[in-house]
MARMARGU-703887 format. One line per 5 residues: number of its first residue (from 0); for each residue x, y, z of N, C-alpha, C. Coordinates in nm, 2 decimals, decimal comma. Example, Ala and Ser with C-alpha at 12.3 -4.5 7.8 and 13.67 -1.06 7.14 Angstrom:
BEGIN
0) 1,32/-0,57/0,78/1,23/-0,45/0,78/1,32/-0,33/0,78  1,28/-0,22/0,71/1,37/-0,11/0,71/1,29/0,00/0,79
END
This chain:
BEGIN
0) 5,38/0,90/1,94/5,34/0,94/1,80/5,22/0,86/1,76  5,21/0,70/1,78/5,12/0,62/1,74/5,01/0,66/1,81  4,99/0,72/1,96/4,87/0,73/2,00/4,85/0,89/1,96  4,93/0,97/1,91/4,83/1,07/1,84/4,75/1,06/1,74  4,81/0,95/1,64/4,73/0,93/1,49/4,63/0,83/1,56
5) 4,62/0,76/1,63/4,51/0,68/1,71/4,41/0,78/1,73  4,44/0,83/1,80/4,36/0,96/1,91/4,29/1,05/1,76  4,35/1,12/1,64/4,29/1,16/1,54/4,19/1,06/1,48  4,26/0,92/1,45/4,21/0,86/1,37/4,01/0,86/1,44  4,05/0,80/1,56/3,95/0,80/1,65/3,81/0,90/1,65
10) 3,88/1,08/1,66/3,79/1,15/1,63/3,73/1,16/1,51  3,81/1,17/1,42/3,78/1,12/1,26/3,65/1,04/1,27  3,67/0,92/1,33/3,54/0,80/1,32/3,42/0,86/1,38  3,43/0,97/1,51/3,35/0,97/1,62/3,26/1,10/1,55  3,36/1,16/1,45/3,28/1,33/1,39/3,24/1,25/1,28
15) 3,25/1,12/1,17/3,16/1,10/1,08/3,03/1,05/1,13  3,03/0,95/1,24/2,90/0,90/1,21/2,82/1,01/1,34  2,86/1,13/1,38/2,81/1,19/1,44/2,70/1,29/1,31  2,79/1,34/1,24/2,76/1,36/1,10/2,64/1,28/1,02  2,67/1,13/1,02/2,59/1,07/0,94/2,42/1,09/0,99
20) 2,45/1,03/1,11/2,37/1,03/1,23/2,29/1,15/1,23  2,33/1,31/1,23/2,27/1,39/1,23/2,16/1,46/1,08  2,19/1,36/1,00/2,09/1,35/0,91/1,95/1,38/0,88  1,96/1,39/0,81/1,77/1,38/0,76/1,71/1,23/0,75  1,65/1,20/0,88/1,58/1,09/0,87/1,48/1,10/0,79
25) 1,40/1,17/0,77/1,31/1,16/0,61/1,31/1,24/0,53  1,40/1,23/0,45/1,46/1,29/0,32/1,35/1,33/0,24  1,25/1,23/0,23/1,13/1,29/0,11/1,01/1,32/0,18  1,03/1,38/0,31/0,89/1,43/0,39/0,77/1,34/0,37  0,81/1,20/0,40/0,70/1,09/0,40/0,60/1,14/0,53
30) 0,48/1,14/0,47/0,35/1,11/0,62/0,27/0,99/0,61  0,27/0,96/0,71/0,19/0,83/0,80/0,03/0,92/0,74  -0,02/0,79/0,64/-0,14/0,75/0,60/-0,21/0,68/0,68  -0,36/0,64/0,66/-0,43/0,52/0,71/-0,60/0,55/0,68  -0,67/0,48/0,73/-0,82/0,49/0,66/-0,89/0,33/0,71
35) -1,01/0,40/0,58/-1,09/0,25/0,64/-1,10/0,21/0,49  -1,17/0,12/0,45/-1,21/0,08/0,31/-1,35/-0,05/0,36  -1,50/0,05/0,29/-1,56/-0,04/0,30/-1,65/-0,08/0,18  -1,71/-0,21/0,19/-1,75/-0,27/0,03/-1,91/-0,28/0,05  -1,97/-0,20/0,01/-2,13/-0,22/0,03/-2,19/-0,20/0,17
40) -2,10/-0,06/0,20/-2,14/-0,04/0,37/-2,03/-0,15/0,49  -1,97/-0,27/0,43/-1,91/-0,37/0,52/-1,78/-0,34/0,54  -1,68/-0,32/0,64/-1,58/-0,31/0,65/-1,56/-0,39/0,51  -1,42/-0,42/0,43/-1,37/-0,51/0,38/-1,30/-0,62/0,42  -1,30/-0,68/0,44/-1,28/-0,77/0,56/-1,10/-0,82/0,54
45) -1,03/-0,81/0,37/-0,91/-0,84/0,35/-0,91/-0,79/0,18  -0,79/-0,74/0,20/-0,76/-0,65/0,05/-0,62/-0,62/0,05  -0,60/-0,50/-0,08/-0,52/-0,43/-0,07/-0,50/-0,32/-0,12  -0,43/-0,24/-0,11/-0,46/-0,09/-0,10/-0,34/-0,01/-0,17  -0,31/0,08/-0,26/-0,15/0,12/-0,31/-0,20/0,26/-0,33
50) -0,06/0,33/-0,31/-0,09/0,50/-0,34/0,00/0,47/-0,45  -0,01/0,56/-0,62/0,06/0,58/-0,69/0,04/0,70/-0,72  0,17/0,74/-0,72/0,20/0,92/-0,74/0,13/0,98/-0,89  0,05/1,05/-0,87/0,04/1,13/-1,00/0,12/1,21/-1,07  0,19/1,23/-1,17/0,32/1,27/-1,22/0,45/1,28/-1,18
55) 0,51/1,28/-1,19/0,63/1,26/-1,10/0,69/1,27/-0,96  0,64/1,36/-0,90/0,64/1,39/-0,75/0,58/1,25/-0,65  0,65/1,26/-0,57/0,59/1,15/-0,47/0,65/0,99/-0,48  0,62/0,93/-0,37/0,66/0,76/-0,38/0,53/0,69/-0,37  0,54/0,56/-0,40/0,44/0,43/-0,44/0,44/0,38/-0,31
60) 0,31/0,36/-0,24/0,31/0,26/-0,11/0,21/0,19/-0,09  0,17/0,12/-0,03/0,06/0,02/0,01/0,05/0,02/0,14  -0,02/-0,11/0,13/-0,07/-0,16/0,28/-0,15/-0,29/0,28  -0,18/-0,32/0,33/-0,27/-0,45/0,37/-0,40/-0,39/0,41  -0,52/-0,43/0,36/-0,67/-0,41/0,40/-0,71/-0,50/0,55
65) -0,70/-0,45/0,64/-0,77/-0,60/0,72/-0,87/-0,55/0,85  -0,99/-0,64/0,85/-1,10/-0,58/0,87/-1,16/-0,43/0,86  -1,16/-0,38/0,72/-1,16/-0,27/0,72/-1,07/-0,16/0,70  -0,95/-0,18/0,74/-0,89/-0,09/0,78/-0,73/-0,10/0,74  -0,68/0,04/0,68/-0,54/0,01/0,64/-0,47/0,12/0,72
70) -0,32/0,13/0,72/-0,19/0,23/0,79/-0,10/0,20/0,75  -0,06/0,32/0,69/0,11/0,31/0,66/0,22/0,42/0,70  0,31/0,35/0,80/0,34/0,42/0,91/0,45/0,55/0,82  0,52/0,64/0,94/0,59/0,75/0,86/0,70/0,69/0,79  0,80/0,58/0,82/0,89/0,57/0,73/0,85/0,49/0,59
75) 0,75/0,42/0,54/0,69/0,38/0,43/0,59/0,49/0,39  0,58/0,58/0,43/0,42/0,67/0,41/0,50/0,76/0,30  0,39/0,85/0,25/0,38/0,95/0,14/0,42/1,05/0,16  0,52/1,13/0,05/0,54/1,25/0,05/0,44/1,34/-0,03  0,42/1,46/0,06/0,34/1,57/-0,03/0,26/1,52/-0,14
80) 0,14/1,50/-0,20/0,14/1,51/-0,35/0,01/1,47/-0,40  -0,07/1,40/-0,46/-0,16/1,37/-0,48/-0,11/1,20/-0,56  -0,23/1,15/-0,52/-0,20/1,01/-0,57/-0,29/0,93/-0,63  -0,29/0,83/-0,65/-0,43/0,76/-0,77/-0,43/0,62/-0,67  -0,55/0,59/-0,62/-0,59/0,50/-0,54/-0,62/0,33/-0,58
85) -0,57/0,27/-0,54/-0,61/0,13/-0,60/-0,63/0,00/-0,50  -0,74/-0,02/-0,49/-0,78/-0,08/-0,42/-0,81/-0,26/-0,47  -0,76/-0,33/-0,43/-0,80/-0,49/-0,52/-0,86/-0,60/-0,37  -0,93/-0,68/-0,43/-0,93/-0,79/-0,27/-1,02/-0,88/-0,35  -0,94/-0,99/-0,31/-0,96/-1,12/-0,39/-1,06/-1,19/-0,34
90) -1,14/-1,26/-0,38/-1,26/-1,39/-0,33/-1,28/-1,51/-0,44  -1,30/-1,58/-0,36/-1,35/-1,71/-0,49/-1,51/-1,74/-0,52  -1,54/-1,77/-0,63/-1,66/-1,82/-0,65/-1,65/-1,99/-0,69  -1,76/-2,07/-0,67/-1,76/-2,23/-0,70/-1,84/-2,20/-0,84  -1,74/-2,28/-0,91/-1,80/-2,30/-1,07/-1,85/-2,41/-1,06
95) -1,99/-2,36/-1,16/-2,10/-2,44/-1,20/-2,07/-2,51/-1,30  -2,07/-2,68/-1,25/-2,11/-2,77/-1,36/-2,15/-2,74/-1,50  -2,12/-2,76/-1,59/-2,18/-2,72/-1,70/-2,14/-2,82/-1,82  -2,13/-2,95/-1,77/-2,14/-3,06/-1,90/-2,14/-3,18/-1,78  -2,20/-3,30/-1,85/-2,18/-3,41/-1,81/-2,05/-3,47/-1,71
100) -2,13/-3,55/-1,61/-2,03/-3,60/-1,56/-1,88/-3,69/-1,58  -1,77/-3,63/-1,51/-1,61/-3,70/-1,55/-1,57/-3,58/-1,74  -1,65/-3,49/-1,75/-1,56/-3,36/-1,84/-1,50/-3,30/-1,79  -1,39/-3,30/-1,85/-1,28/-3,19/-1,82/-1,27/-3,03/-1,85  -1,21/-3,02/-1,78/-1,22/-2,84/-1,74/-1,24/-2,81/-1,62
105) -1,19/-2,70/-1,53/-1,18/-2,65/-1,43/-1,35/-2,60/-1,40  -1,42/-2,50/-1,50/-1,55/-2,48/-1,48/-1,62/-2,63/-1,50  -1,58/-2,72/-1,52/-1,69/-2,82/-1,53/-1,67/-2,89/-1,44  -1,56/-2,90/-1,32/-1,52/-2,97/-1,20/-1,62/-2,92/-1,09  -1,61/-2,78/-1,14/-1,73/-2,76/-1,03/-1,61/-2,68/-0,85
110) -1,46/-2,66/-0,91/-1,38/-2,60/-0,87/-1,39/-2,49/-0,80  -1,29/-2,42/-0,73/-1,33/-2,29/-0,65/-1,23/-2,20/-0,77  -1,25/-2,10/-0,79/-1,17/-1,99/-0,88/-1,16/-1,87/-0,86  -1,07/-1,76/-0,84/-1,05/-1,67/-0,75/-1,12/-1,54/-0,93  -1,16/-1,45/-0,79/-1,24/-1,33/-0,88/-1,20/-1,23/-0,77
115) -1,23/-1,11/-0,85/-1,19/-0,96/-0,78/-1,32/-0,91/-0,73  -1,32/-0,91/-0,58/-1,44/-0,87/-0,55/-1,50/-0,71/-0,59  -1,36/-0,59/-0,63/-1,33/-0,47/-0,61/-1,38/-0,40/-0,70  -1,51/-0,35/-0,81/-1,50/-0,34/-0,97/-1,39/-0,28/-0,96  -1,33/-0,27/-1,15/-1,26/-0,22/-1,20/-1,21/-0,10/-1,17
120) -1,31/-0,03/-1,16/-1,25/0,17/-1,10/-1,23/0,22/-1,02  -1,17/0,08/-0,92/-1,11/0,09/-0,82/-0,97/0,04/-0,78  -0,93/0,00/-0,94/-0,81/-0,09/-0,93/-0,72/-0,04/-1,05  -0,76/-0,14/-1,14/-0,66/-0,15/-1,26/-0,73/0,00/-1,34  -0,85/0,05/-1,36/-0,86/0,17/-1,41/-0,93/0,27/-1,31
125) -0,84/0,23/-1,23/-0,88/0,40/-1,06/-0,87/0,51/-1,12  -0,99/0,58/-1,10/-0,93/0,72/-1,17/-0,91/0,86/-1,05  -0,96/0,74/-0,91/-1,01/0,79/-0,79/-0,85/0,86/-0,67  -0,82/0,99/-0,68/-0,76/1,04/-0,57/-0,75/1,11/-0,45  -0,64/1,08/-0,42/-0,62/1,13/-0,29/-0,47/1,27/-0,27
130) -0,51/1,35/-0,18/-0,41/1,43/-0,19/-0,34/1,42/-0,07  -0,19/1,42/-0,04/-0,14/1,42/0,08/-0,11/1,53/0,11  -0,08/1,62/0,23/-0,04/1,71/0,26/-0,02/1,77/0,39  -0,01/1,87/0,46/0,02/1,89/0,58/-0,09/1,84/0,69  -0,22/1,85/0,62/-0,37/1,85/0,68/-0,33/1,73/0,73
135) -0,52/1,67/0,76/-0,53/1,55/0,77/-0,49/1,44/0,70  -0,45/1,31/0,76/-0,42/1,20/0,64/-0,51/1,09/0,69  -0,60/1,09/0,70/-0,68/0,97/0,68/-0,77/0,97/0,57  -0,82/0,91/0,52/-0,87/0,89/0,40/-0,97/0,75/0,42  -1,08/0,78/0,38/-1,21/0,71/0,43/-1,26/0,62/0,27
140) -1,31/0,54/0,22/-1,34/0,48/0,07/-1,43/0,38/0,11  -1,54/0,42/0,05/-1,74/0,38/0,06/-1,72/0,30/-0,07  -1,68/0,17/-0,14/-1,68/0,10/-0,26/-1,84/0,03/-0,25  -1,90/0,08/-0,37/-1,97/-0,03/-0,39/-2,00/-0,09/-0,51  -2,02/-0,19/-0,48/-2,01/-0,35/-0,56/-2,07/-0,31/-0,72
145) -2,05/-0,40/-0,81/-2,13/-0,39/-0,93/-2,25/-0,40/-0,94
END
């Protein structure tokens, strides 16, 4: 009697995760992105890169910029949809002196201070899209500087 409810119990375990298993590994029809991003003709040499869905449809993803170039493979990648591009990548400038020596302040040390190399309409007010869909998915971005 005990090894029949074994022997059930058994298939029971063997038909769920056969079940689970036979799943939809990508539920929201994500596709593998990728591209280049260059800044005044130059690769960009390090950045970063986000898809945000335009109206409801779709998921939010990134990547890392590096030498140029980003990829985001099929299980982080985009579903169907169009999206609004945002590009940021950090650099520093050395601040200029600008009062007598031993004044305080970070610009008067003469410090390094980080700035966005990327203008604005490429980041915090992108108004710049991209559409995902069955086609191609690479996606190419010529930025140039202020």
């Amino acid at each position: 009697m005990w090894l029949c409810a074994r022997f059930m119990y058994s298939l029971v375990v063997i038909a769920t995760v056969i079940l689970v298993g036979c799943g939809p590994g990508n539920p929201l029809g994500r596709k593998a992105v990728s591209g280049t991003v260059t800044l005044d003709g130059k690769p960009l040499p390090n950045g970063t890169i986000m898809f945000e869905p335009q109206g409801s449809e779709g998921a939010m993803a990134g990547a890392a910029v590096v030498a140029g170039a980003f990829s985001i493979g099929t299980q982080r990648g985009l579903p169907t949809g169009t999206y609004i591009v945002r590009i940021s990548a950090g650099g520093s400038e050395r601040a200029v002196p600008s009062g007598p020596p031993g004044s305080s302040g970070i610009a008067r040390r003469g410090n390094d201070y980080p700035v966005e190399l990327i203008p604005i309409e490429w980041n915090a007010r992108s108004r710049h899209t991209v559409t995902v869909g069955d086609g191609a998915r690479e996606f190419n971005f010529d930025i140039k500087s202020r």
